[in-house]
N, C-alpha and C positions, 0 to 999 in steps of 0.2 A: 093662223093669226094674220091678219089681213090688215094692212094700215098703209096712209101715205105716207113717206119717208120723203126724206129732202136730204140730199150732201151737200154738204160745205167745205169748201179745202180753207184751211188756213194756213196762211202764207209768215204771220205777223208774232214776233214772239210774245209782245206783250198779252196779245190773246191766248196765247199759249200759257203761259204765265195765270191767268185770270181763268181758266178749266181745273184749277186742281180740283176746288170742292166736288165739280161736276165727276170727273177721272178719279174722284178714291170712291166716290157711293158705285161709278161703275163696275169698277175692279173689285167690289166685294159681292160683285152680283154675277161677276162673269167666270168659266172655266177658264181663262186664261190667267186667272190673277197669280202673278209669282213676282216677285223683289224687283225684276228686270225689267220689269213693263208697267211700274210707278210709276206717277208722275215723278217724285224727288228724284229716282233712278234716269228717266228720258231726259227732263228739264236742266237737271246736273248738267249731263252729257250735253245737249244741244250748246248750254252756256258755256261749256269749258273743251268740246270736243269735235264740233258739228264742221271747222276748218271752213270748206270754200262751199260744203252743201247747202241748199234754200230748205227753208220747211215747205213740208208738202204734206200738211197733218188734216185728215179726212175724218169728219165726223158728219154720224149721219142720225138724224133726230127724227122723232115722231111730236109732231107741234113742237112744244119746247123739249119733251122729255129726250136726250143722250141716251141713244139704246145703243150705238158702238162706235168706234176709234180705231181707225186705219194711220197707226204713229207712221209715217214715211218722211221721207227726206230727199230728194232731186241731188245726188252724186252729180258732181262735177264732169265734165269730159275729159279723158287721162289719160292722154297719147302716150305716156311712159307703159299704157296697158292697150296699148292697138285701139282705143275704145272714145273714137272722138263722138260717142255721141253722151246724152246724158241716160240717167237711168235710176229708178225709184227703188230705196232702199230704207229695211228699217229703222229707224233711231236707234242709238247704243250698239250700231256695226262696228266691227272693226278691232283694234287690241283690245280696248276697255274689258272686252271677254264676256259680254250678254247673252245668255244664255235664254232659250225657251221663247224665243222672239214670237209674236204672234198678232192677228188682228184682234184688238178687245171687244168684245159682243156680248150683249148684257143675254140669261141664259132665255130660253123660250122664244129670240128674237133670228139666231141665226138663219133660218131660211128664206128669210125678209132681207135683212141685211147685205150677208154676202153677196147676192144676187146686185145689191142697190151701189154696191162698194167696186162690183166690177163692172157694172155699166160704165160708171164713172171712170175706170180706166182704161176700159176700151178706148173710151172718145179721146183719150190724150195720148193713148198710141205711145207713151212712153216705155221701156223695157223694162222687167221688174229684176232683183235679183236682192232673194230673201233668204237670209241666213239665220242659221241657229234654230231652224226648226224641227219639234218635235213631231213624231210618227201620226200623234192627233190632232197636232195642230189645224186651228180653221183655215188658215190659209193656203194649205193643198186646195181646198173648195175654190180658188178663186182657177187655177186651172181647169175644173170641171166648166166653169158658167163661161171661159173665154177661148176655150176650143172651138166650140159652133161658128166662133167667129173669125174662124182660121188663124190664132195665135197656135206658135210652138208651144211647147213644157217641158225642157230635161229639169229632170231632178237629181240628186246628185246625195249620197251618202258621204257625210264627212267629217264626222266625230262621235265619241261616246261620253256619256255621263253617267259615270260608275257612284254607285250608290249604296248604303245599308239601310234595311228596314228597320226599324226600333221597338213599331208600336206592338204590345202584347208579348216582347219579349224582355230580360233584364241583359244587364250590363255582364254577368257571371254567365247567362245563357248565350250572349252574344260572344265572349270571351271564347266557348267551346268550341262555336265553327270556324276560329280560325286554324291556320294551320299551326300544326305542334310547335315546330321549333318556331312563328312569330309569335305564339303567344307568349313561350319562356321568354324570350331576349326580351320581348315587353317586362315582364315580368322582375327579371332580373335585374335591366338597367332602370328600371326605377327604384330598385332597393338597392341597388350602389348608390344612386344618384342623393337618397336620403340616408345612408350611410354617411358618406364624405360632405353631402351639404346641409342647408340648411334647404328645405324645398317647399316652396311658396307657389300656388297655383290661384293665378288673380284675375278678374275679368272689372275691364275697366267700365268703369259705370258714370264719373262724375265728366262732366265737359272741360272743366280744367284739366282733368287730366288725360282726354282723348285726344290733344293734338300732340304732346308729350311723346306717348304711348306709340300715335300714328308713324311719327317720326323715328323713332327707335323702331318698329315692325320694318317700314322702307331701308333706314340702315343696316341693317342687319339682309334683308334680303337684298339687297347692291351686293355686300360685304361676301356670300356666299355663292354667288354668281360670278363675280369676280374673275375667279379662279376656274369658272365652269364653261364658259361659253360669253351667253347673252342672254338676257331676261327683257322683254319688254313691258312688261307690269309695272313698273315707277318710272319709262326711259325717259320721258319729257317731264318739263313745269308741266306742260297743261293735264297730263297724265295727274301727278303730284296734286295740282288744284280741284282735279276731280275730287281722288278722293277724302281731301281734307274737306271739301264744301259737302260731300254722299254722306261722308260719316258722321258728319255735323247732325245731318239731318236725322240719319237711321238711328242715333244717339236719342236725340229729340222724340222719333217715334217706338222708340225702345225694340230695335230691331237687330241693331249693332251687338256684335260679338268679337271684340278686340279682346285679346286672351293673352298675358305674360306668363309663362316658365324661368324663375328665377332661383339660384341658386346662390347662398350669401348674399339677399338682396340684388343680386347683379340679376341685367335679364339673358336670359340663352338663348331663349327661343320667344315669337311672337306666332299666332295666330290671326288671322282678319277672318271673321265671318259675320255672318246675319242669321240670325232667328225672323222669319217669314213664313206666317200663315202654321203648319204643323212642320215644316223641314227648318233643320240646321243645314244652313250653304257653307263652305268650307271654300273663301276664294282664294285667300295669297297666306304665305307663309315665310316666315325670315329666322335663320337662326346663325348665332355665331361659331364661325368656321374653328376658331380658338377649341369651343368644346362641342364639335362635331362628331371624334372621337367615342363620346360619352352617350353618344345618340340619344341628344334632346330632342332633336325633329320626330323623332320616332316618339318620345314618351310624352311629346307632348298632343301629337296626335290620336295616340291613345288617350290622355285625361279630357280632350277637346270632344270626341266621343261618347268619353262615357259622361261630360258636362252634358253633353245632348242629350242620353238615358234620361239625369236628373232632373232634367226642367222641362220633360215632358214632349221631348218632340219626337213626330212618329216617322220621323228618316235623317240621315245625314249625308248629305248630298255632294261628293268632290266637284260637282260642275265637272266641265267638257275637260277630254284629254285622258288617252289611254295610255298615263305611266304607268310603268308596271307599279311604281309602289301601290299605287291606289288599290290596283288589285289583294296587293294583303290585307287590305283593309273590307273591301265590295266584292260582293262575289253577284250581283244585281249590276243593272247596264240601260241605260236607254241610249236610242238612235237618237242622233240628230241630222239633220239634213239640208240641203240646200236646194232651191227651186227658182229656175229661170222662166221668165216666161218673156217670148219674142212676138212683136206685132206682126202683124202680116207683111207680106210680099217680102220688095228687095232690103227695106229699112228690118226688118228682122235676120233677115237670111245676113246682112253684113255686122247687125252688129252677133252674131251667134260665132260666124268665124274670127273677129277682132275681140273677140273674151279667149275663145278659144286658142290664139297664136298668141295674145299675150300670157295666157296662164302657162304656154309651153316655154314660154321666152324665160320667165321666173323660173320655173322648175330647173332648166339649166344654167342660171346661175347663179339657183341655189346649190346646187354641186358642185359648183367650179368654186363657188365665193366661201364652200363649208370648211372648218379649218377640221384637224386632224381628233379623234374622239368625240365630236360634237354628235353622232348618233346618239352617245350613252348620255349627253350632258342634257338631255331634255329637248331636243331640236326635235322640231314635228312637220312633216310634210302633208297638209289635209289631203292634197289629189290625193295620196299613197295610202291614205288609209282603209283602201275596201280590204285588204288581207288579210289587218290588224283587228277589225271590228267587225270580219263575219267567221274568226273560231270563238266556239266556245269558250264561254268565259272561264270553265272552270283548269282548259287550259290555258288561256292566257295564265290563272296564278299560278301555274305550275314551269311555266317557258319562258326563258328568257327575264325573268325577274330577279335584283339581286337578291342576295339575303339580306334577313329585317337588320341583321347586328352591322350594315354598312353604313355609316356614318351620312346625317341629314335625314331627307325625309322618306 
């Protein structure tokens, strides 16, 4: 396929603002379309999380037709990271937890594209540093087309996205592969739980009642953190504003999956997720420490599941992070990964060592700064993960996991 293409960086939010019609007909035409690389999902994020970065949003057109979208954004210079230069990163970096990052390319257009997307950043000689990429991701391809032109490449493995397939199987068939004694204590603690309560499984659907809802999910997961460590999933307002303004929207496009476990009317447990495209995402979850005991997290992550069975979607996805719990649940896994790429000569070569001595600079003190149990409380090291996420999965469920009947999730 052979065409003139022309890039355009846009700099300007309201232009950004003024692409969505254009970015959702793409995104239903492109392999990279997943939740995290929406417009509502980027546009959120730029309004309520983008701090001191510039947009740096590349789209590159055939006449007028949008055949793909390079979402980037110019990272600041951050001498707390050795790293006073700037450097090009995706939109939705960072705690928010976006997963599957990618450049958008409408399908049939790719090797037009990428080629036309990395010229463009040759010339600006800027660094890149792209996270949350998966193994097919297109943006590996921007390292093939900016080799010849003596740019570096590390890449970097640094999380896993444990997952169950659904489609073609049932909920009682899915029940069998798991392991014996998680599937009992599933089993059990939810016939105490309706024994002793009254047991109500609700998924919020009206708008009045989604900011409610949002609100008790955040409390509840403060509430059981508390006691554990640290969570930065609600830490800030602007965190908090995110996702009341995401879920407003995902509400609106019927994507949203806000889930209550309640017991006597009261809630125990919350779920957040999205229905997007064929998978159920599974992002945050909150339950009360009070009846943690009774292992709600656990039974509500089983009904949240088999809700996924009944409404037809063909995966249930934990997103990134190799707790062990997830593994009771996934016994499926994808890579994700990270890719730097350096421009030439000395402005490459310094900033590669100034990533590099700041990432050793964190690393130690995040061991000096880690308080005492915080391995077990969810604390994750990404450098440390290559040992974690190159054994086999089906020992990870068998090593170092608690049992299902341990209290949360």
């Amino acid at each position: 396929m052979s065409a003139v293409l022309t890039v355009e960086r846009i700099e300007d939010a309201q232009r950004f603002a003024d692409l969505a019609p254009e970015w959702d007909a793409l995104m239903d035409d492109s392999a990279a379309d997943n939740l995290f690389l929406t417009w509502e999902w980027l546009y959120t994020w730029w309004r309520h999380l983008a701090g001191r970065r510039r947009l740096f949003l590349l789209t590159v057109r055939r006449g007028r037709e949008l055949v793909a979208i390079a979402p980037l954004a110019v990272a600041p210079p951050q001498l707390k990271r050795l790293l006073p230069f700037r450097s090009l990163q995706f939109l939705g970096t960072g705690t928010v937890g976006s997963d599957y990052l990618d450049l958008i390319v409408r399908r049939g257009w790719e090797d037009e594209a990428v080629p036309a997307l990395a010229e463009h950043l040759r010339a600006g000689r800027a660094m890149l540093e792209l996270h949350q990429l998966r193994a097919d991701a297109l943006a590996w391809r921007l390292a093939e087309r900016l080799d010849p032109a003596g740019w570096t490449c590390r890449q970097v493995r640094t999380d896993v996205c444990p997952y169950v397939p659904l489609a073609g199987h049932t909920w009682e068939e899915y029940l069998a592969t798991l392991g014996s004694a998680h599937r009992y204590n599933l089993g059990r603690r939810l016939r105490n739980l309706r024994r002793h309560f009254s047991v109500d499984w609700e998924r919020i659907t009206a708008e009045e009642e989604r900011g409610p809802a949002l609100a008790r999910l955040i409390e509840l997961h403060r509430a059981r953190w508390r006691e554990r460590g640290r969570s930065e999933a609600f830490a800030s307002s602007s965190l908090v504003a995110f996702h009341e303004a995401v879920s407003r929207l995902a509400l609106a496009r019927g994507w949203l999956r806000l889930l209550e476990l309640r017991l006597d009317g009261r809630t125990a447990a919350s779920l957040y997720g999205f229905r997007y495209g064929r998978a159920f995402l599974f992002y945050q979850s909150g339950l009360d420490p009070a009846l943690a005991k009774l292992s709600v997290g656990l039974v509500a992550m089983g009904l949240a599941i088999k809700s996924a069975f009944e409404e037809g979607a063909a995966e249930y996805d934990l997103l990134h992070g190799s707790e062990p719990y997830k593994f009771l649940w996934a016994q499926r896994a994808r890579e994700l990964g990270r890719m730097e790429l350096y421009p030439p000569f000395w402005r490459g070569f310094l900033c590669q060592r100034a990533l590099a001595l700041g990432r050793a600079a964190r690393r130690t003190a995040r061991r000096l700064l880690r308080p005492p149990g915080a391995a077990s409380s969810g604390w994750f090291d990404q450098e440390d993960l290559s040992s974690a996420v190159s054994r086999p999965l089906d020992q990870q469920r068998r090593s170092g996991q608690p049992t299902s009947d341990a209290p949360g999730w």
